[in-house]
Structure formats: structure tokens, C-alpha cells
N, C-alpha and C positions, 0 to 999 in steps of 0.2 A: 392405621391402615394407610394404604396408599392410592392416591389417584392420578390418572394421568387426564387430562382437557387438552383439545382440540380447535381451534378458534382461529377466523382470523387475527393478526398483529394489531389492526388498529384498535380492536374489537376485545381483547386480551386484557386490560384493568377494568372493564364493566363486567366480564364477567367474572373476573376473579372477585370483586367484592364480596357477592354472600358470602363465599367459601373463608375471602380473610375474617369476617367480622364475624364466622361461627366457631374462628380455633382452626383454621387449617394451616398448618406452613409451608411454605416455598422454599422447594428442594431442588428444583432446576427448573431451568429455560432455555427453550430449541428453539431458535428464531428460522435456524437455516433449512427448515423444511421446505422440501422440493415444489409442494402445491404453491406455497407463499403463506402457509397457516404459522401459527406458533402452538408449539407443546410445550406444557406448561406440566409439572409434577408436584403434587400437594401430598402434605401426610398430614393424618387426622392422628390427633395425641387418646381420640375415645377408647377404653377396655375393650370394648365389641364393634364387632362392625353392625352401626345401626344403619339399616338401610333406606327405612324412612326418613329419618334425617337427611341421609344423600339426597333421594329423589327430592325432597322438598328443597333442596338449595338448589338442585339443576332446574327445578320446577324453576325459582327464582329469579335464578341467572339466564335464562333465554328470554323469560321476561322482561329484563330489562337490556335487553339487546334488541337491534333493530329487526322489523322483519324481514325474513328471508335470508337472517344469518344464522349460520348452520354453529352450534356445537353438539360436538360427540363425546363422550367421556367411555373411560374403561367401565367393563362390566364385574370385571373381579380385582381382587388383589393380583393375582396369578398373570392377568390378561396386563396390568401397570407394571409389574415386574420386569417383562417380557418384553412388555416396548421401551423400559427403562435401557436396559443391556441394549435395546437393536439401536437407539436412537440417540443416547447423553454420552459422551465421554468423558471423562476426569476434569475437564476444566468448565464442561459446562452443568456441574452438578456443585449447588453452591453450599449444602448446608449439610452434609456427611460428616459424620466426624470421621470414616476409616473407610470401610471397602461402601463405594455408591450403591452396588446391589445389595446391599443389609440393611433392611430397613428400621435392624434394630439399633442399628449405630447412629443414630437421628444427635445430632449435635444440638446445643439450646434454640429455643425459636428466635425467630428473630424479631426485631421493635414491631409492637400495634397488632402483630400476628393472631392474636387473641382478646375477646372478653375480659380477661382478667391477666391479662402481660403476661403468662407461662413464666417462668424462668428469669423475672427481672429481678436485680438486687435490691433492697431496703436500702435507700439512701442511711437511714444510720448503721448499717451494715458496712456500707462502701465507706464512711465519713473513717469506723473504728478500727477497719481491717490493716495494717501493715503494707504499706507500700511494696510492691515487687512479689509479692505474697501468693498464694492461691488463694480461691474464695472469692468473694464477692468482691475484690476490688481486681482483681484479677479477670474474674467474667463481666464489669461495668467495664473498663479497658479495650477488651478483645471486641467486644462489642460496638464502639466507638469507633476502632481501627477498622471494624470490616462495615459499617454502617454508614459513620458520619456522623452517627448519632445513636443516642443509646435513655434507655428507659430506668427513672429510680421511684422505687415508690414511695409513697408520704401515706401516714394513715390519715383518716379525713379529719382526725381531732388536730397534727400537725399541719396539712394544711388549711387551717380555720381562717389561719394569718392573708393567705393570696383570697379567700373568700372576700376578706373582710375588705382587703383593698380593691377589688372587683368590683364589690357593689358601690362604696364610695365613689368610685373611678365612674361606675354608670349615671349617677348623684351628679356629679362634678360637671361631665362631659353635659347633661340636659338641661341648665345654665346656658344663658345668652351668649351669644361669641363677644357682647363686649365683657360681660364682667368674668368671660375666661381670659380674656388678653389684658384685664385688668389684674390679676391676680399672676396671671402666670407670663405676661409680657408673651410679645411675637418670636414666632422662633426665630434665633439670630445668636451668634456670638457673645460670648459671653467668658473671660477668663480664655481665650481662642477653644473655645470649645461649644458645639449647637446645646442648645437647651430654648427650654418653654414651649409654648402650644403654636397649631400649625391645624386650619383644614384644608386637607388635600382632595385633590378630584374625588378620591376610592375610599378615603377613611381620614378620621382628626386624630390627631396624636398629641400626647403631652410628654416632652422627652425631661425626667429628672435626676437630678446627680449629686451624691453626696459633696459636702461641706464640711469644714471642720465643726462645724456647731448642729445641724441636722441635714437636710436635704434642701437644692433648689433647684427650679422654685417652691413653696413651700406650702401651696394652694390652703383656703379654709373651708370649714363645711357652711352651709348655708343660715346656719345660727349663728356665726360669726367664733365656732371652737376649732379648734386644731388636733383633731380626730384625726380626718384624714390626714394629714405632714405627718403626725406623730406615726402611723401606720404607714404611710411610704417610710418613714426614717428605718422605721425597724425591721422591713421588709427589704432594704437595700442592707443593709446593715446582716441582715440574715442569709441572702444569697452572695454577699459578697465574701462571707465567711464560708458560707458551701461550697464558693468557685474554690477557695484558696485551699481546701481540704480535700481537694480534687488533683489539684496541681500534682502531690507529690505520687500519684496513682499513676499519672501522664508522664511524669519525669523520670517514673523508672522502666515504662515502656521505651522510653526515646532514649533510656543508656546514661542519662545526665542527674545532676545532685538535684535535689528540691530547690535549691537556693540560687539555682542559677534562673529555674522561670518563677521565683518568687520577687529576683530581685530587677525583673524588669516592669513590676508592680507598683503602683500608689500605695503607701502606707493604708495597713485595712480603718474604716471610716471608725473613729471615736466612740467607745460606748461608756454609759452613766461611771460604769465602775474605773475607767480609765483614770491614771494620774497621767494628766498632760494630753494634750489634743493630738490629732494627727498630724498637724501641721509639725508641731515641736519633732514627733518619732522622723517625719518623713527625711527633717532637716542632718536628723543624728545619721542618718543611711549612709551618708556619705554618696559625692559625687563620679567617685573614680574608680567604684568596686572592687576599691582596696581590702585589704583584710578587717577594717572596722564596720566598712559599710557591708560585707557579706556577714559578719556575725549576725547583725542587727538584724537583717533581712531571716534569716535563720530564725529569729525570735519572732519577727512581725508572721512567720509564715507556720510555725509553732502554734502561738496563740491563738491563730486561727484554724488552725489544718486539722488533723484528721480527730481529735477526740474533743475539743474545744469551739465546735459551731451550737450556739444553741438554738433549737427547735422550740419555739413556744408551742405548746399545749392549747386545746380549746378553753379549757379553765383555766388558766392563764393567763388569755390574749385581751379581757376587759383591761385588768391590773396593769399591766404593760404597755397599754396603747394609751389607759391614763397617767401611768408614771411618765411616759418618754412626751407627750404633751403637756407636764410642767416641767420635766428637764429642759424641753425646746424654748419653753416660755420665760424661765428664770435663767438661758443663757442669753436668749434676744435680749432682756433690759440687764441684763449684764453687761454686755458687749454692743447695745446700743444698735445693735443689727438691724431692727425695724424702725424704718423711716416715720417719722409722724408726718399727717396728714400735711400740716402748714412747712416740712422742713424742702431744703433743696434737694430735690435727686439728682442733679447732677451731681451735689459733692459727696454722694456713697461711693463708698471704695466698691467695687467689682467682688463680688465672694470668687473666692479660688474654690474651682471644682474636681471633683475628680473626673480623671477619665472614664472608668467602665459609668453605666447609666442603666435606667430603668428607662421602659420604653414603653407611655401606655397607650394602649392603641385600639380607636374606638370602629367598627364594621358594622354600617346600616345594610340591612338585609333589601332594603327596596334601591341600594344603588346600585347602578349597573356596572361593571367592573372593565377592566380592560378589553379592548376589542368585540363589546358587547357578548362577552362571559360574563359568570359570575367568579372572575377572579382578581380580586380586589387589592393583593400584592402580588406584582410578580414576582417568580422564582428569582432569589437572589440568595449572595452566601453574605454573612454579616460578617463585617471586620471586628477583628479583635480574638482573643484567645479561646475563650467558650461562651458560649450563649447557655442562658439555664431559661426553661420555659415551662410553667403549671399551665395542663392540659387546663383550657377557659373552661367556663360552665354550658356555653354554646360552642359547638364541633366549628372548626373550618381549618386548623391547619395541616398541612399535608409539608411531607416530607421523600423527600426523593432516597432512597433505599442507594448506597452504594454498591451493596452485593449482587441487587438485580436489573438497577435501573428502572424500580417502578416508582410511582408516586403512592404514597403509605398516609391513607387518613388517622396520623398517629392520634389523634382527639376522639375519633370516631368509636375506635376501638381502646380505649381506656379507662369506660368505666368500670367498677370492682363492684362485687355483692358487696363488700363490708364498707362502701362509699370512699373509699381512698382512692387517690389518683395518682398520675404520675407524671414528676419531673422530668421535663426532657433535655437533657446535654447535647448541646450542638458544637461541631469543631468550627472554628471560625477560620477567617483567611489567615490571620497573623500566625497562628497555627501551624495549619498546612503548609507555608511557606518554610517557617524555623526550624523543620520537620523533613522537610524536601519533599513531602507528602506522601511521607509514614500514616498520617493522619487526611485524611482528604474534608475540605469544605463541606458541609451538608448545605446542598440548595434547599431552598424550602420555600413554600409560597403561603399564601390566605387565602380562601376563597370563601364567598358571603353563607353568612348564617342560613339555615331554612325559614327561620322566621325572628323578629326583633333585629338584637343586637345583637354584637360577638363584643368581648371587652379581653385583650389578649396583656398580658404582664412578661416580655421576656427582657431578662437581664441581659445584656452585653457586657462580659468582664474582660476588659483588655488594658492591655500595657499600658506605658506612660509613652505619648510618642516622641521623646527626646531620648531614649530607651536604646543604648548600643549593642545589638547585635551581634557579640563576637565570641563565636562558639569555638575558636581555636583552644583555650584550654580544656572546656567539655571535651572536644574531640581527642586531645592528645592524650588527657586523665584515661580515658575511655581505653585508648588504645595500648598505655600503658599498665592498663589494667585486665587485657586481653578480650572487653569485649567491645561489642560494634554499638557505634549511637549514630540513633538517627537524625541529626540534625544537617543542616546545610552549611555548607563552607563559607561563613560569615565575619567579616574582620571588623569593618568600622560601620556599615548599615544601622542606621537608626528603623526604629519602628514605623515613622514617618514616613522615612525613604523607601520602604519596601517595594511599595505598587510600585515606583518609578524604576528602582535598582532592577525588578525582574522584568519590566520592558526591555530594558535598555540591555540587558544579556540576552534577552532574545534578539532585541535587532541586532547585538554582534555578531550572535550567533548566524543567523539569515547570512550575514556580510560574508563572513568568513567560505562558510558552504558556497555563497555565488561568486567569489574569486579563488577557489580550490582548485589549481590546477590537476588534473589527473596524471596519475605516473603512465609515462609511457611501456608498451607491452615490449619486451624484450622479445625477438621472434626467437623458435626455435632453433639449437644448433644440430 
């Protein structure tokens, strides 16, 4: 069924809550009402119109608006129809799939919309699908492009794995800040790249990044085992095979081969079964994305891509996190990696790290957050190509909706009866930019737990920043091939140079516009 709400603008995401976090979706938004209200139009996906249902969410929703502010809601379907057609035109009706007044033509919901994510694909759905395909890799895509960001689901036996590292990570964090910064060192430079632990005003973070031998830093549990390392190892190690299985899903929306955004990648991080570490694969890539070094990439992005990421199992994940805890163990005195207590650390070599990182990041509910809110990161977009993010066990991240410009408590609204949750894909800035923003950045912020802690895990998978940017043969192949890609006209831009390179066209741009002379007007004859 359909509804239409009346509210002031300020006042417009308090009351939309009950209505998102009962299944209603967001079909348009009037901002340009003459009073200064916003109309706001929901569809409810329920068989019948229950009406008690309704009343009790309006009941809800003026409750939690100030006094003295007024909403009105339609009293029928007929009555939201009616002010549909008098009030939404074609561009400001966001989620139609065909004619705006059919409300049968209701297009999939969109991210967090619901209790149980409506309409989101099974990440191993999207992992198996055919690149450029229809189906679920096709609806995780469009998704993404109109969002920013897009919803996959894990059953809860697949995600056992982010549990496991969740509560260690809560384990770890409740440790004295020296013997965190003893274990995991100050965050700083390392390999020119941030890693180790940091407490900030709003929250502590532990930033970790694969190694050709496991992850670092490589924290121990408090019995002196390596439970947790072995569990961040396999847990990076598992979303960095999910980014790269994504990749070729993204590269046939943007018009371009898989191997062109595979081969601006780190070789994917070492598993037990590999012959030869990363280090040796990343070497064979080749430097000049010559025809040797794109085969390779083809294979590095193969092996990991869409039918080859494995999901560990709840009955699985003991066996696993004790096997890859003596793989870690028997490569450290292998390779002489851990330092004995009496040796010099000055003379250890630097681990080479990879770029993309895990980011754990810990949310005391009793600190005060920016500007005396409770928001504890501010709205930022993440660099790097995608972000993958398991809704935490405590709610606080919100995501800014690209199709409406609301803020979306994508955590809020993601638990499932059958206890599975959902991976969230975020487009990142390197992204958007390579893209010319086909893809738009998702802003996305924190905001503090209701009570305890929040422990949030999101990946960052991004390029290598010495990574050359030149999309002139994507674009010519493309065009050659008759159709349109959507990349940016990029020649020698490294990944590096980005932020600066798009400054710096802008301030040309400025320049040019303020020394434009205007063409003089020819009077009439």
C-alpha cells in the first residue's frame, strides 16, 4: 500500500524511522512544498492493508518528534495516490520502476529499508553470477550505482568468522593501552603505509594489513596463543577475495575488462595451499602492464574472483583458525620473523604490507562524540575502491542514501529471523573518481552504541598507490567495440596523485572561466 507524510524538513528522518525499520520503502521526496513541509511517499510491501499496524507506527512517530510538531498522513490509499499525481513529478519519484502512479510497478527496496533487507542478493549468489549478467549480480551493481552502497547477505553460520573476530577484538581492545602499543606498536608508518593501534578523542582503532606471511601487526590473546592473528589473517584474507570477486561485477558496469581494475591491485594475500608467497606472484605482474603482466593479473583476479572466494562455515571456523595459527607459527621460525625478546629491533627488516587494511575500530557508548552529539565518526567517504563492512553486533552505522539524501541506520535495520546479516559494500573515493562518478562515494558516519560498546570490522580494498591510471585503452577498446565506459580521461595519474590531480583541474578550471572573455553581441542588421 501506499502512504504519503507530511512533516516539517528538519523533523522528516525522526519521523521516518518507525515507518523504515517496519518495511516501508521510500518512493519519493517533495521538499519544495509551499508551506516549507516535506512530503515524503512510503510503500508498504504487507498482502493487506493492516491498519493497525499503520496507527501504531504514526502513534510512534509523533512520539518521537518534538511537541507541537504537527504530522499528517493520508487516510487511504486513494487519498496518497491523488496527492502522488498533484504533487511528485518524474524526477522526484525515486524508486518506480515504470509509470510513478502504479503502485504496482514498485522497483526492489532499497539498502536497510527493512527487517529482513527485501530484495538484497546472497553474497554467494553475487560471488557465482556472470559478470555483465542479469540476476544477482546485476541487482548488487544497480544497487551500488543508485545508492553508494548496496546490501549482501551471509548466513549467520558464514558469518561466524566476523563474530569470532568481534569478540577477540573486544578481548584485545580491554588490555591496558601499554601492553596494546606493546604488541601492536603506535600508529605510524610502517613500509610508507599507517598501521598499529591509536586512541582517539571518539574511539581506539587497531588498523591491520596483510603480509606476505600473515597479517600485521599480529596481536596475541591473552594466554600468550595466536587465535586472534590467525583469525584477523583469515578474515582479511577472506574479504580480500570477496572485494576481488566483486571487481569483475563493477568492471562490466563501467564498460571495461576485469583486468584492468584487477591489475591496479596488490597481488591477493597468500593462502596455506599457495606455491610461492605473494611477494614472488606480485614480482611476476610485471611493472609496465605489458601483455605478461595483464595475463598474470587475469589469473591473480581469476583465483580470487567470482567462484573461488571461500566462506568458512561455523563448523569449520575452530579447524581453520587452528590450522592458519600453526601455518603463522611454523612460517614466523621459519623466516625468523619474530624478534626474541634479548634480539635488536632495530635491525628487523620493515614487513612489506599491503595496501587495502582491516580497520578495527572500537565505540565506548559513555563518550561524548563530536560537538557534544553522540557521533563518534564523522560523515566521511573512505579512500580506496570498495569498503566491505559486517553489520557489528551493536547498531551505530548510518549511511547516507544517494537516491534520497537521507541518513540510513543500515545496522539498525539488518537483523534477519534466520540470524544472518548483512555485508555492506561501500564505493570508495578512488572509485568515484576512475569512474567520473558513475559510482558516487558513500558518506557514512558512527554514531555511539545505546549501551556498552560498538566493535566495527570494515575492510578498505584499494589499489596500490604507485598504480597508473590510464584508461585510454579501456576507453578506445570500448569505443571500438561500440559501447560507452564510464571511466575518466586518465593518462599518466597515479592512484597517489588523485586527490591532488582533481584539485588542480579544478583550480584550472576556476582560472580559465575567470579570464573568459565573452563574445561580443553582433547588433542587428
Amino acid at each position: 500500500m501506499l502512504l504519503l507524510l507530511r512533516v516539517r524538513l528538519e523533523h522528516a528522518p525522526t519521523a521516518l524511522a518507525p515507518f523504515e525499520c517496519a518495511g516501508f520503502c521510500l518512493v519519493g521526496l517533495r521538499t519544495a512544498v509551499p508551506t516549507g513541509d516535506a512530503l515524503i511517499a512510503l510503500r508498504w510491501h504487507a498482502e493487506a492493508n493492516n491498519t493497525d499496524v499503520i496507527a501504531q507506527l504514526c502513534e510512534a512517530a509523533r512520539a518521537q518528534l518534538p511537541a507541537g510538531v504537527a504530522l499528517s498522513i493520508t487516510a487511504s490509499q486513494e487519498d496518497a495516490l491523488e496527492q502522488m499525481r498533484a504533487h511528485f513529478g518524474p524526477r522526484e519519484v525515486v524508486q518506480w520502476a515504470a509509470d510513478p502512479a502504479d503502485p504496482s510497478r514498485h522497483a526492489e527496496p532499497p539498502l536497510g529499508d527493512a527487517l529482513q533487507h527485501a530484495g538484497a542478493p546472497w553474497l554467494e549468489e553475487v560471488l557465482r553470477a556472470a559478470p555483465g549478467s542479469s540476476g544477482a549480480g546485476a541487482a548488487f551493481v544497480r544497487r551500488l550505482r543508485r545508492d553508494g552502497y548496496a546490501p549482501l547477505l551471509l548466513t549467520a553460520s558464514q558469518a561466524a568468522l566476523w563474530r569470532e573476530v568481534e569478540g577477540s577484538a573486544a578481548t584485545w581492545f580491554a588490555q591496558s593501552t601499554e601492553a596494546k602499543l606493546e604488541q601492536a606498536g603506535a600508529y605510524a608508518h610502517i613500509d610508507r603505509k599507517f598501521t598499529g593501534y591509536r586512541d582517539g578523542k571518539y574511539r581506539e582503532q587497531l588498523e591491520v594489513r596483510a603480509t606476505p606471511g600473515a597479517v600485521h601487526p599480529a596481536p596475541v590473546d591473552a594466554d600468550g596463543r595466536l587465535r586472534f592473528s590467525a583469525a584477523l589473517s583469515l578474515l582479511v584474507r577472506t574479504l580480500d577475495g570477496v572485494a576481488r570477486g566483486l571487481l569483475p561485477h563493477v568492471a562490466a558496469e563501467l564498460g571495461c575488462e576485469p583486468r584492468f581494475l584487477a591489475g591496479l591491485c596488490d597481488a591477493a594475500p597468500s593462502a596455506p595451499s599457495d606455491n610461492g608467497s605473494s611477494e614472488d606472484r606480485g614480482e611476476d605482474r610485471g611493472e609496465d602492464g605489458g601483455e605478461d603482466g595483464g595475463e598474470d593479473r587475469g589469473e591473480v583476479s581469476g583465483a580470487c574472483g567470482c567462484r573461488g572466494v571461500p566462506l568458512i562455515e561455523a563448523s569449520e571456523l575452530d579447524a581453520a583458525v587452528t590450522s592458519e595459527a600453526e601455518r603463522i607459527r611454523g612460517a614466523a621460525r621459519a623466516s625468523a620473523s619474530f624478534i626474541d625478546a634479548d634480539a635488536d629491533a632495530d635491525a628487523a627488516e620493515a614487513p612489506r604490507l599491503a595496501h587495502s587494511l582491516l580497520r578495527l575500530c572500537r565505540y565506548d557508548s559513555r563518550r561524548e562524540g563530536a560537538y557534544g552529539t553522540d557521533v563518534l565518526c564523522e560523515e566521511h567517504n573512505d579512500v580506496g575502491l570498495l569498503t566491505l563492512d559486517v553489520c557489528a553486533s551493536a547498531a551505530g552505522l548510518h549511511a547516507l542514501r544517494r537516491s534520497d539524501g537521507l541518513w540510513v541506520p543500515v545496522e539498525e535495520t539488518a537483523l534477519r529471523a534466520d540470524g544472518g546479516v548483512a555485508l555492506v559494500v561501500m564505493v570508495g573515493d578512488t572509485l568515484a573518481r576512475l569512474s567520473a562518478g558513475h559510482f558516487a562515494p558513500c558518506k557514512h558516519r558512527v554514531v555511539a552504541p545505546r549501551s556498552g560498546e560498538r566493535v566495527g570490522l570494515p575492510f578498505l580494498f584499494r589499489g596500490r598507490s604507485d598504480a597508473v591510471l590510464d584508461t585510454r585503452p579501456a576507453l578506445a577498446a570500448a569505443a571500438a567495440a561500440g559501447r560507452v565506459a564510464h571511466l575518466a580521461e586518465l593518462e599518466t595519474v597515479t592512484i597517489r596523485d588523485l586527490p591532488s590531480f582533481d584539485s588542480a583541474r579544478s583550480i584550472l578550471k576556476g582560472w580559465f572561466r575567470s579570464v573568459r572573455k565573452p563574445k561580443p553581441i553582433e547588433s542587428a542588421m
